[in-house]
Backbone and ligand atoms as CSV (ligand in chain L), in Angstrom:
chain,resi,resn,atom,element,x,y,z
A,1,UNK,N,N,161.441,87.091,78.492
A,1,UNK,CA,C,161.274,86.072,79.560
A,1,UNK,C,C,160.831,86.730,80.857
A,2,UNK,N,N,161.334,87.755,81.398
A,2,UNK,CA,C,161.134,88.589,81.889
A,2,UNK,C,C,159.599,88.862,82.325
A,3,UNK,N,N,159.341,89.522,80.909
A,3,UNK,CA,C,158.103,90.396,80.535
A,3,UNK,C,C,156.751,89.010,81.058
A,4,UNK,N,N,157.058,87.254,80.757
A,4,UNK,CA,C,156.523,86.290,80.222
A,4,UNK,C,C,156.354,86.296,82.007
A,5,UNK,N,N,157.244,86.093,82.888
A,5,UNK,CA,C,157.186,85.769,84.241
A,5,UNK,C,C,156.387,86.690,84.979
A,6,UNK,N,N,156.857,88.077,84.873
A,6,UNK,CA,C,155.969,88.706,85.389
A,6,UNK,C,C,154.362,88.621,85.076
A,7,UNK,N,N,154.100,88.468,83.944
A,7,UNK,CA,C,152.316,87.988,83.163
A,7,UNK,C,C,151.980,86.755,83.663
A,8,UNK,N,N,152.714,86.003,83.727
A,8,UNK,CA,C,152.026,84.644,84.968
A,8,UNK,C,C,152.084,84.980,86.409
A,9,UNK,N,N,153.101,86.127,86.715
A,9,UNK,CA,C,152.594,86.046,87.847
A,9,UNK,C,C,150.802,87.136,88.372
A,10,UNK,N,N,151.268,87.742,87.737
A,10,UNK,CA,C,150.186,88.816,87.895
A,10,UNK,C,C,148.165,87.425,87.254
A,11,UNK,N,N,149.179,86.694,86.463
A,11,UNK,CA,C,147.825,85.602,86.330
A,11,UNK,C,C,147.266,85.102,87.729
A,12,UNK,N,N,148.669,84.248,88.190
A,12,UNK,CA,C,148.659,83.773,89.285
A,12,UNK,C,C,147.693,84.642,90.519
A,13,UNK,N,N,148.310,85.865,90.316
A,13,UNK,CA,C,147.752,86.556,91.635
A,13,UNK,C,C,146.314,86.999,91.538
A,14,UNK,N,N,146.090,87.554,90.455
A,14,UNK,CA,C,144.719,87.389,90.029
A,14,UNK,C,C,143.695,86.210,90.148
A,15,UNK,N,N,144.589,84.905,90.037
A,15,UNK,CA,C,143.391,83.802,90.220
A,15,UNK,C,C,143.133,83.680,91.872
A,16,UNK,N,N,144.359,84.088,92.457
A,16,UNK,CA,C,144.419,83.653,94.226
A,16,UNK,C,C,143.429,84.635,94.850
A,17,UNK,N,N,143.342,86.079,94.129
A,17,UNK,CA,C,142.744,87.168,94.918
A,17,UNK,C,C,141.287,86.855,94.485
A,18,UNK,N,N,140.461,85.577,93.279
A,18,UNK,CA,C,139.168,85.506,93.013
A,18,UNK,C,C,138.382,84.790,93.910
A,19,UNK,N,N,137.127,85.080,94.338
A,19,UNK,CA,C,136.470,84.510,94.708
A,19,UNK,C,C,136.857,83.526,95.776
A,20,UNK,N,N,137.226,84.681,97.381
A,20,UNK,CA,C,137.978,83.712,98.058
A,20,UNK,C,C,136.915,83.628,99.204
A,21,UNK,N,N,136.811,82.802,99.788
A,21,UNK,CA,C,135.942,82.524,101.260
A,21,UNK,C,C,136.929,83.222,102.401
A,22,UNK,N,N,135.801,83.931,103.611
A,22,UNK,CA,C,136.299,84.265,104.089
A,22,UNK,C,C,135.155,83.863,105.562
A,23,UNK,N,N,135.972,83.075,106.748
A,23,UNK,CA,C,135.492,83.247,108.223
A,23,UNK,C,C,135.008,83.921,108.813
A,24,UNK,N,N,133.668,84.177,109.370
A,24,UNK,CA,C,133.221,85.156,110.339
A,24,UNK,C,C,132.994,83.919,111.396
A,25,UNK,N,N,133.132,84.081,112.535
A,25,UNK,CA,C,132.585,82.855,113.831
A,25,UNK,C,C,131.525,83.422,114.945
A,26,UNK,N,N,130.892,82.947,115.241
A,26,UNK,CA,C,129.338,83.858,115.757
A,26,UNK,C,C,129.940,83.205,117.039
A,27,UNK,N,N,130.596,84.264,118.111
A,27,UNK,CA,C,130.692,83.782,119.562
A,27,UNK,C,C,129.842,84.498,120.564
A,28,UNK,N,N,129.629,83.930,121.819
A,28,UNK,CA,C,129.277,84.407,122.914
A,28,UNK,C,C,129.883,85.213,123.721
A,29,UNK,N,N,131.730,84.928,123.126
A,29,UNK,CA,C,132.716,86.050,124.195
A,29,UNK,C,C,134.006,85.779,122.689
A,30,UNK,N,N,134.163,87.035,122.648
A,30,UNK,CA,C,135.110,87.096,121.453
A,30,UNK,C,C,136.471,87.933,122.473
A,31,UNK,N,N,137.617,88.135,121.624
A,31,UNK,CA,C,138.837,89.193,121.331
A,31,UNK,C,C,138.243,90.519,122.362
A,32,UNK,N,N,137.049,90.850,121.293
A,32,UNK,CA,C,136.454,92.314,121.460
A,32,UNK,C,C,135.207,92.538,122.244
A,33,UNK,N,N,134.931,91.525,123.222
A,33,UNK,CA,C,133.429,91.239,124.227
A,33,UNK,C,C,132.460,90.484,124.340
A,34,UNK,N,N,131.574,90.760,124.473
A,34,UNK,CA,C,130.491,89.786,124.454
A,34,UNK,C,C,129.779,89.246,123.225
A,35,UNK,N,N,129.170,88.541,122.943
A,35,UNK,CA,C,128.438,88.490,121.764
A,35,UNK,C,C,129.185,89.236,120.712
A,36,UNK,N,N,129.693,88.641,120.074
A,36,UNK,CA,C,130.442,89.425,119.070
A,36,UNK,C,C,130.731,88.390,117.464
A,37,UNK,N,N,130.224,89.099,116.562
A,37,UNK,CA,C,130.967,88.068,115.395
A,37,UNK,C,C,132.790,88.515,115.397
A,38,UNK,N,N,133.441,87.756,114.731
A,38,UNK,CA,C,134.895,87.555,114.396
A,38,UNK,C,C,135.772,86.606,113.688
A,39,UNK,N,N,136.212,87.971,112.822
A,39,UNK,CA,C,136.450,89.431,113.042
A,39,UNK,C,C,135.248,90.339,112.605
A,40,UNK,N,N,134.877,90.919,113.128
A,40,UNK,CA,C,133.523,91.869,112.803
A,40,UNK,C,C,133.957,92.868,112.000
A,41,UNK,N,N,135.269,92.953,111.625
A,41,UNK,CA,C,135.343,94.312,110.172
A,41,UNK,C,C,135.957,93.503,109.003
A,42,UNK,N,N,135.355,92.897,108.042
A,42,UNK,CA,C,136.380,92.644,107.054
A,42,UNK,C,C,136.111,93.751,106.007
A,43,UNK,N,N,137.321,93.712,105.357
A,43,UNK,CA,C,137.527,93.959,103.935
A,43,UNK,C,C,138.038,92.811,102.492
A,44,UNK,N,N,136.616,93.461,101.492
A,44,UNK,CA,C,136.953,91.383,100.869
A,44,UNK,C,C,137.095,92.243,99.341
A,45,UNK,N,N,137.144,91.273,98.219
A,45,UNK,CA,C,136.422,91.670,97.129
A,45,UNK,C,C,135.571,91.393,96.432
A,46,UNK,N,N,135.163,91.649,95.740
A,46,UNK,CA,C,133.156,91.734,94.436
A,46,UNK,C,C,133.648,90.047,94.579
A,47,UNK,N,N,132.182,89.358,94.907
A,47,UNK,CA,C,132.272,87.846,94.227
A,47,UNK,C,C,132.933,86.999,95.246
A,48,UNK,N,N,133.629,87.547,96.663
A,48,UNK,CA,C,134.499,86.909,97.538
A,48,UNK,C,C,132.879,86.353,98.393
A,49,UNK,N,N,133.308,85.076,98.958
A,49,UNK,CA,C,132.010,84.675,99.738
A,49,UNK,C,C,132.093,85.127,101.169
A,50,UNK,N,N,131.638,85.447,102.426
A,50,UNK,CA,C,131.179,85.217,103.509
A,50,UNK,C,C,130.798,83.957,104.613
A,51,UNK,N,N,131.608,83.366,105.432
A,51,UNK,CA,C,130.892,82.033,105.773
A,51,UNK,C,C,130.742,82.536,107.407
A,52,UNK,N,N,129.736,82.084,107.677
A,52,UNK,CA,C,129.229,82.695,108.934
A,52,UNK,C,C,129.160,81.253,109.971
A,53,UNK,N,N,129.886,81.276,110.576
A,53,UNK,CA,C,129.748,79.979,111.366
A,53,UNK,C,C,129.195,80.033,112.794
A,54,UNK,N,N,128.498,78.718,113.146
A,54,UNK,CA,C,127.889,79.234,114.403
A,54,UNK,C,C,128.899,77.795,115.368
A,55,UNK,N,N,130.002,78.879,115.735
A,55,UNK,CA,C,130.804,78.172,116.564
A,55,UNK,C,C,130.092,78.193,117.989
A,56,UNK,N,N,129.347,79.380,118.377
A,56,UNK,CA,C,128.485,79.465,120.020
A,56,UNK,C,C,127.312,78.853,119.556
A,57,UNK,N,N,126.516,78.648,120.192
A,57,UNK,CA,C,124.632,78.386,119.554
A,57,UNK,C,C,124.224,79.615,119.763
A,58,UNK,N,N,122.669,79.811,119.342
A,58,UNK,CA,C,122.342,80.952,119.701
A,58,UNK,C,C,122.599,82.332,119.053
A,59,UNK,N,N,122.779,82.039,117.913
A,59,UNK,CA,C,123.297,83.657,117.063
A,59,UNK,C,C,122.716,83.082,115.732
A,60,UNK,N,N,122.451,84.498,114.595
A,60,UNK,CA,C,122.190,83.924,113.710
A,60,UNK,C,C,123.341,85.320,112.494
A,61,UNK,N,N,122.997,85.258,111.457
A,61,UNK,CA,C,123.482,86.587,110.600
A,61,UNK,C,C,122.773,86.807,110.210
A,62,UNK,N,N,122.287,88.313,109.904
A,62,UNK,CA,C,121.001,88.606,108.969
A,62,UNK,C,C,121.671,90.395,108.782
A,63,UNK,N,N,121.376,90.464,107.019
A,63,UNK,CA,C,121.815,92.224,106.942
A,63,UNK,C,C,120.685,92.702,107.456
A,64,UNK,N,N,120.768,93.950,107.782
A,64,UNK,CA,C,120.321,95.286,108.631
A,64,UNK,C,C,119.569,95.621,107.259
A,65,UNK,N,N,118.235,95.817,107.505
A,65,UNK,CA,C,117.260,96.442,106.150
A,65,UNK,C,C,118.039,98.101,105.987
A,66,UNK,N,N,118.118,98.690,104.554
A,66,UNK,CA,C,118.921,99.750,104.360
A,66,UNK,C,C,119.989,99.972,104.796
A,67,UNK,N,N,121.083,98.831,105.076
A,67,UNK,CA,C,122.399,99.347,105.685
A,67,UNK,C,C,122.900,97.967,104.557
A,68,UNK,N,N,122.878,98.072,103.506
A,68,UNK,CA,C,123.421,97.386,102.541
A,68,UNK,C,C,124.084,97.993,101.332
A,69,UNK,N,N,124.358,97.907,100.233
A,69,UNK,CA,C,124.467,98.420,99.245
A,69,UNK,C,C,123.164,98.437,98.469
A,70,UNK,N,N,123.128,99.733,97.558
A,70,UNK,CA,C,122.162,99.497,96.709
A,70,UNK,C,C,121.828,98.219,95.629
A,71,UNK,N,N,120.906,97.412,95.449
A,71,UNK,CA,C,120.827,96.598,94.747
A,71,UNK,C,C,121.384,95.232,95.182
A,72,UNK,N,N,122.399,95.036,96.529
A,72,UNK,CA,C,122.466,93.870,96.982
A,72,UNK,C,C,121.572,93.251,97.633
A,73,UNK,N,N,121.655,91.855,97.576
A,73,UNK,CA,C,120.838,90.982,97.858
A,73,UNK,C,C,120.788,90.748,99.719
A,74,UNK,N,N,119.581,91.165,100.213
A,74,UNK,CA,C,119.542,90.982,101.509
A,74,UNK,C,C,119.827,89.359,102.087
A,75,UNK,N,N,120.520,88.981,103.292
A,75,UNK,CA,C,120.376,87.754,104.057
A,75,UNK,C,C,119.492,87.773,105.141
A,76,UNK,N,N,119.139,86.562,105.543
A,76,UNK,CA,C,118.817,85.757,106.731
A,76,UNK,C,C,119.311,84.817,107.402
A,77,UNK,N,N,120.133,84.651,108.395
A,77,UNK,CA,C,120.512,83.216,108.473
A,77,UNK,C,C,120.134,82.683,109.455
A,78,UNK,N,N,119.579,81.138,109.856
A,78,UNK,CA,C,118.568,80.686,110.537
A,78,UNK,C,C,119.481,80.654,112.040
A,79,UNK,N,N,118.905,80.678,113.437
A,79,UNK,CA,C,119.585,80.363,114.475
A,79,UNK,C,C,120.373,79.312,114.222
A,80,UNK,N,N,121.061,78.846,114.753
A,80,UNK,CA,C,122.248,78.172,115.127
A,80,UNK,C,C,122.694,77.370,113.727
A,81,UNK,N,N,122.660,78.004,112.601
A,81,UNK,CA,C,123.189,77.275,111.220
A,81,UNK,C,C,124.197,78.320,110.619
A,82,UNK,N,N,125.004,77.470,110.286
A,82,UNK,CA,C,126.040,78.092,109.450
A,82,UNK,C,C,125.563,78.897,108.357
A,83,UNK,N,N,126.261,79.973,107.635
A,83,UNK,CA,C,125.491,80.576,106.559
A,83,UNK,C,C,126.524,81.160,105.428
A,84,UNK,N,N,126.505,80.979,104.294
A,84,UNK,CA,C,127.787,81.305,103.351
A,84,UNK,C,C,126.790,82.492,102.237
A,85,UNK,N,N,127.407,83.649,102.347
A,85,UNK,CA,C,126.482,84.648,101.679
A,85,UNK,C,C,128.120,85.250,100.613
A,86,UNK,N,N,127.310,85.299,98.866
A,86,UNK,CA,C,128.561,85.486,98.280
A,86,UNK,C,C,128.299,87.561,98.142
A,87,UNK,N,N,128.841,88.025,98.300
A,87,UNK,CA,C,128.671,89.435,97.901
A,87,UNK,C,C,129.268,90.471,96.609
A,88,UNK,N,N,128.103,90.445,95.751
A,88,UNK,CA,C,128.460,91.118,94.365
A,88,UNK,C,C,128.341,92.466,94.494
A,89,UNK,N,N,127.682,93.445,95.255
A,89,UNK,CA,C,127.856,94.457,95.116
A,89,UNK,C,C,128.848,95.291,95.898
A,90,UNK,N,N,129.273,96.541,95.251
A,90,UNK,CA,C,130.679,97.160,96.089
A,90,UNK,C,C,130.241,97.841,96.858
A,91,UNK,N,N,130.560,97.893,98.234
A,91,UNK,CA,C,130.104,98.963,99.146
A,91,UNK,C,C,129.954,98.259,100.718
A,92,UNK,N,N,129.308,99.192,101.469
A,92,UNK,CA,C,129.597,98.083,103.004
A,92,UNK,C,C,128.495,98.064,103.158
A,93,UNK,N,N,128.582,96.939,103.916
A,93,UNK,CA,C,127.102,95.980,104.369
A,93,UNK,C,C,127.414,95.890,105.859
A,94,UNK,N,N,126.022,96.246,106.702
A,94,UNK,CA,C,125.854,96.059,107.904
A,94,UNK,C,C,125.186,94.857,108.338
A,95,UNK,N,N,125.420,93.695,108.891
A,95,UNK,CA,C,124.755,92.950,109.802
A,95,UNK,C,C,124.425,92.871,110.943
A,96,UNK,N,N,123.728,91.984,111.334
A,96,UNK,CA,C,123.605,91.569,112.845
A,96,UNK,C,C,122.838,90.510,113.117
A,97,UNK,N,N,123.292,90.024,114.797
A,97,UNK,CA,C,122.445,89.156,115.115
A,97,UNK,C,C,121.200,89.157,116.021
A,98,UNK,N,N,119.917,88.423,114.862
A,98,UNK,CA,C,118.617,89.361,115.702
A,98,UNK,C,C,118.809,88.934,117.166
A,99,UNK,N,N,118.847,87.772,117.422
A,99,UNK,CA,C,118.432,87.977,119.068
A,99,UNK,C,C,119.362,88.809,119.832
A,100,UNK,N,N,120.448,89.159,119.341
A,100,UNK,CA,C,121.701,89.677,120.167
A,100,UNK,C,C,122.238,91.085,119.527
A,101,UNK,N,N,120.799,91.697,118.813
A,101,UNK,CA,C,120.627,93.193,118.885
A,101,UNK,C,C,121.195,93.908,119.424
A,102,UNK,N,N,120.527,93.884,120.451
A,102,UNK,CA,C,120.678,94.586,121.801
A,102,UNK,C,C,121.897,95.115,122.435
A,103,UNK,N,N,122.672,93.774,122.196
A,103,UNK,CA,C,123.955,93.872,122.560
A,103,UNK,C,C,124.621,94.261,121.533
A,104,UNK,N,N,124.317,94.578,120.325
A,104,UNK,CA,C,125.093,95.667,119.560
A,104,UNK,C,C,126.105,94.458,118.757
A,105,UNK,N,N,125.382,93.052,118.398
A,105,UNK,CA,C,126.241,92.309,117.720
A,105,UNK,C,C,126.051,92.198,116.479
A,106,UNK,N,N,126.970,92.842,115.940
A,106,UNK,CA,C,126.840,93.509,114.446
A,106,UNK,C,C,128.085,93.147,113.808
A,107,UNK,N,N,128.695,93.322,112.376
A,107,UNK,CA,C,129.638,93.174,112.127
A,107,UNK,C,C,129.317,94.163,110.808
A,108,UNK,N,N,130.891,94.423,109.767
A,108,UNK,CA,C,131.114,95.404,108.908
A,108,UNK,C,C,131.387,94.346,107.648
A,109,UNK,N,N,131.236,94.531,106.197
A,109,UNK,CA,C,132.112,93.904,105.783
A,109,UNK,C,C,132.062,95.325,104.617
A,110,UNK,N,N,133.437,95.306,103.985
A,110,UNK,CA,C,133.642,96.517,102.778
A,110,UNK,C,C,133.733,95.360,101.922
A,111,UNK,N,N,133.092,95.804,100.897
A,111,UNK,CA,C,133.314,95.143,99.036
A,111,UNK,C,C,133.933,96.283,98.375
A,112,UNK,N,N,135.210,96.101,98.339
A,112,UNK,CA,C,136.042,97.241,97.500
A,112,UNK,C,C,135.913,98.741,97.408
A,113,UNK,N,N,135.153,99.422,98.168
A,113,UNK,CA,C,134.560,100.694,98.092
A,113,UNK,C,C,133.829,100.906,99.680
A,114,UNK,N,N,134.012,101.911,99.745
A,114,UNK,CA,C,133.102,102.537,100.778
A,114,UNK,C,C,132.270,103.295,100.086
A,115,UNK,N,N,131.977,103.497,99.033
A,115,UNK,CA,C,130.768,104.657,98.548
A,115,UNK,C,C,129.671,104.793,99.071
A,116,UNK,N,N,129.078,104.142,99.822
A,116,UNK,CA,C,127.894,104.472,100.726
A,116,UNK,C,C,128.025,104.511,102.166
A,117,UNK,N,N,129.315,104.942,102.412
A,117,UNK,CA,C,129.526,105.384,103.539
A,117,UNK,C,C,128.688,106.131,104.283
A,118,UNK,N,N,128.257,107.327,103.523
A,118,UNK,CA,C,127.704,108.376,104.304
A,118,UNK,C,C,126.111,107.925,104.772
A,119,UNK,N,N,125.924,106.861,103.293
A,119,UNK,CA,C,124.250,106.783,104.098
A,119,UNK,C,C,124.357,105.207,104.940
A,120,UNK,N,N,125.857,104.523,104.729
A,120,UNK,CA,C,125.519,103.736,106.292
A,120,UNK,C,C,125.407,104.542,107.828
A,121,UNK,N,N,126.458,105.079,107.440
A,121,UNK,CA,C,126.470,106.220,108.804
A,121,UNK,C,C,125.153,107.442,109.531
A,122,UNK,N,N,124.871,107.682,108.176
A,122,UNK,CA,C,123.030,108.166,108.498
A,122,UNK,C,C,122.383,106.965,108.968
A,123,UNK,N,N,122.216,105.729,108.466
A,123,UNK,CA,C,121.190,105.270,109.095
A,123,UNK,C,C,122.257,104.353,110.483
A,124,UNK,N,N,123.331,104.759,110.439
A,124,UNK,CA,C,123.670,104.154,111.808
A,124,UNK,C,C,123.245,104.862,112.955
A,125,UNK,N,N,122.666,106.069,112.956
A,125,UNK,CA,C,122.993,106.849,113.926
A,125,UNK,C,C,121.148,106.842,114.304
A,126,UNK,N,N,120.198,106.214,114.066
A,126,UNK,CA,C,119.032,106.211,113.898
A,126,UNK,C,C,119.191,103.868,114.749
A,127,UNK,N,N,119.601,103.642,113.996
A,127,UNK,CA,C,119.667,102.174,114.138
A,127,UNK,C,C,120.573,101.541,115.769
A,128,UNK,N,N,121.794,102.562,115.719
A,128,UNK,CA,C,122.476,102.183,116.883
A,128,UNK,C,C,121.229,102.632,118.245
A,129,UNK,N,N,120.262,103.274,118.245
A,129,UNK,CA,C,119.687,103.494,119.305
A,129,UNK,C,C,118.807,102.268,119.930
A,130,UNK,N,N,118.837,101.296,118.745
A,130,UNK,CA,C,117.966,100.227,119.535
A,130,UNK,C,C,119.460,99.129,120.207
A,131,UNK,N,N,120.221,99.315,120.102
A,131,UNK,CA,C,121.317,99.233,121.173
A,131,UNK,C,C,120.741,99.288,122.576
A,132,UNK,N,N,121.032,98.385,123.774
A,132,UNK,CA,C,121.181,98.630,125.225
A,132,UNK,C,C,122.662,98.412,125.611
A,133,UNK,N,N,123.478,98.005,124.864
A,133,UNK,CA,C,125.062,97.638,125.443
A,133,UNK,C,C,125.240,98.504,123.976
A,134,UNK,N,N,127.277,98.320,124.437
A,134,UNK,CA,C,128.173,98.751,123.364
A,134,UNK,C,C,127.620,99.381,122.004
A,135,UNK,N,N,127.230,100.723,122.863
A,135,UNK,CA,C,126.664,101.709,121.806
A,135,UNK,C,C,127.647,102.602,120.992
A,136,UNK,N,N,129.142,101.646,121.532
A,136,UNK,CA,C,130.148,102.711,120.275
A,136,UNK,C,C,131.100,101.610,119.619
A,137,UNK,N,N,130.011,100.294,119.584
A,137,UNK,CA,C,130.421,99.450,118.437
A,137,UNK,C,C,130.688,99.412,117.402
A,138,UNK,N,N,129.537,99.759,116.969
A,138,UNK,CA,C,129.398,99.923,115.371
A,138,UNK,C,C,130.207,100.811,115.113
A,139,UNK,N,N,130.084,102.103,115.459
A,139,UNK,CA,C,130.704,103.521,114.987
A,139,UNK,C,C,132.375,103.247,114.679
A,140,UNK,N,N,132.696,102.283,116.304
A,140,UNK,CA,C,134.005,101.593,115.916
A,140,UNK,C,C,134.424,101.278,115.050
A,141,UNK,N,N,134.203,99.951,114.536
A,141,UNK,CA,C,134.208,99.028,113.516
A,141,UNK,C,C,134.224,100.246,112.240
A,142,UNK,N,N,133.139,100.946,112.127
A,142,UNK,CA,C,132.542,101.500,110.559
A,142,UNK,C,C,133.991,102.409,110.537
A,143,UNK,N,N,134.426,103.183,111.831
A,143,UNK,CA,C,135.789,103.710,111.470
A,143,UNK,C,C,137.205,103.139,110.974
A,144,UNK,N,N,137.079,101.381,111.022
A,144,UNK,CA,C,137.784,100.981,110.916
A,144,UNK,C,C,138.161,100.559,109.224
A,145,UNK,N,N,137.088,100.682,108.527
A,145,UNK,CA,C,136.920,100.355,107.023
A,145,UNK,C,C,137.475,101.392,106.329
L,1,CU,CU,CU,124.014,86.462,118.739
């Protein structure tokens, strides 16, 4: 009975931890500054979705060309529209928002692994230069995964 409870629960927890949605909110003044998604670091798992909401106007989500995982599927998301991106591959993905570049409004998300750590961080250090604000954003955040 025992053995029977614990196997439903571990069912249970397994179905709760699948394929869960998770909040990002595209603001103009967040927690952490200006232009900022939030929370800008998640950690999710394989198959968990992304919903990108445009609670400010004026922001959009779009991944960073080569700051993805290998073989994941790049986004776009249009100005001021919500955007739900599901993520199958393991590893971290860099975004941002194009018009609000500049300002270094980016966010992190980990899919179960950091294994491409080293070449987000190579091409962060090439990419953070088109930064004019909060040029120790990213580096932040990426330490935080
Ligand atoms: Cu923006």
């Amino acid at each position: 009975m025992k053995k029977l409870a614990f196997t439903l629960f571990l069912t249970l927890y397994t179905l709760s931890a699948f394929s869960q949605e998770h909040v990002v909110k595209m603001l103009n003044a967040g927690k952490e500054g200006m232009m900022v998604f939030e929370p800008a670091v998640l950690s999710i798992n394989k198959g968990d979705t992304v919903k990108f909401v445009a609670t400010d106007l004026a922001h959009n989500s779009s991944s960073v060309e080569g700051m993805i995982p290998e073989g994941a599927e790049p986004w776009v998301g249009a100005m001021n529209q919500d955007i739900e991106v599901t993520l199958t591959e393991e590893g971290v993905y860099v975004y941002q928002c194009t018009p609000h570049n500049m300002m270094a409004m980016v966010g992190v998300i980990k899919v179960e692994s950091s294994s491409n750590i080293n070449s987000i961080r190579a091409k962060a250090e090439s990419y953070k230069k088109t930064f004019l604000m909060n040029q120790e954003r990213l580096d932040d955040y990426l330490s935080r995964i």
